[in-house]
N, C-alpha and C positions, 0 to 999 in steps of 0.2 A: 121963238127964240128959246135955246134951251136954258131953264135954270138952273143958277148958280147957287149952291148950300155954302155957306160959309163954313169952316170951321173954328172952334174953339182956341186951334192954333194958327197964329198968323205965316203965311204962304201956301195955307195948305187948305185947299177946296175941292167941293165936287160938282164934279158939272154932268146934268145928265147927257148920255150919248156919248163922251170922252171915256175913252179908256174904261167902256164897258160900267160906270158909274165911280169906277173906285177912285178914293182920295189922291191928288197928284199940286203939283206946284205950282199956285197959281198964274195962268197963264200961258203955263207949257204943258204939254204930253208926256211930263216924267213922273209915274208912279210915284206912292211913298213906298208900297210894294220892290220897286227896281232900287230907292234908295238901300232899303234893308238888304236884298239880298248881294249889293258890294258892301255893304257892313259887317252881314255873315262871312264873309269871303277875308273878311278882315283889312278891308281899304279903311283907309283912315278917311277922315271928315275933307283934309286936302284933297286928296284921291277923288274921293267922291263925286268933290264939288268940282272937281279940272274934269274928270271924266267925262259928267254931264252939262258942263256947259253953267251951272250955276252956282252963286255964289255961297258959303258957308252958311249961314243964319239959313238956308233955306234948306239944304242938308239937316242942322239941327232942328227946323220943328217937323220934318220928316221922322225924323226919329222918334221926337218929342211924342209926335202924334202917333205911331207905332209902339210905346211903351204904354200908352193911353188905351188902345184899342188893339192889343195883340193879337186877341184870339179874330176878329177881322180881319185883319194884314196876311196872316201865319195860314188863313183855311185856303183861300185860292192857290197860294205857295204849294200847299200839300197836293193840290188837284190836280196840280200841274204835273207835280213828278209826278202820282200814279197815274199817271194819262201816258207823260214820257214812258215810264216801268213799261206798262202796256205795247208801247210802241217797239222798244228795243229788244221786248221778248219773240220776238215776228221773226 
C-alpha cells in the first residue's frame, strides 16, 4: 500500500505513485501544481474550486501550500514548458 506523507497544510498530501509523488488534495488526483496554474491564469478561488470539482478551503491550502514551497511547485511548471518549447519548435 502506497504511503501517505501528510502535510503541514490540511487537504493537502502526497501519496507515493499518485501524480508522479507531487503534493495534490487529499483524496483526489488534483494537483497543488494544476491549482496554481488556474491561479496564474487568474481564476479566482470560485473559479477554481467549480472547475475542479472541490470545495474552497481546499483551493486555499493549495495555495497556502504553494506559497510555502514555491520553488517545488514552480520547477516541474518550468519543465514542462521547455519540454512543450521543444516540442512546438519541430
Amino acid at each position: 500500500m502506497p504511503e501517505t506523507l501528510k502535510t503541514e497544510h490540511p487537504h493537502i498530501v502526497c501519496l507515493e505513485g499518485l501524480c508522479g509523488g507531487e503534493p495534490v488534495i487529499d483524496g483526489l488526483r488534483v494537483t497543488v501544481r494544476h491549482v496554481v496554474a488556474l491561479h496564474q491564469r487568474g481564476e479566482t478561488i470560485l473559479e477554481i474550486a467549480e472547475a475542479l470539482s472541490i470545495n474552497e478551503a481546499q483551493v486555499f491550502h493549495a495555495l497556502s501550500y504553494f506559497f510555502d514551497h514555491r520553488d517545488d511547485i514552480l520547477a516541474p511548471i518550468s519543465q514542462e514548458e521547455q519540454a512543450h518549447g521543444r516540442f512546438s519548435r519541430s
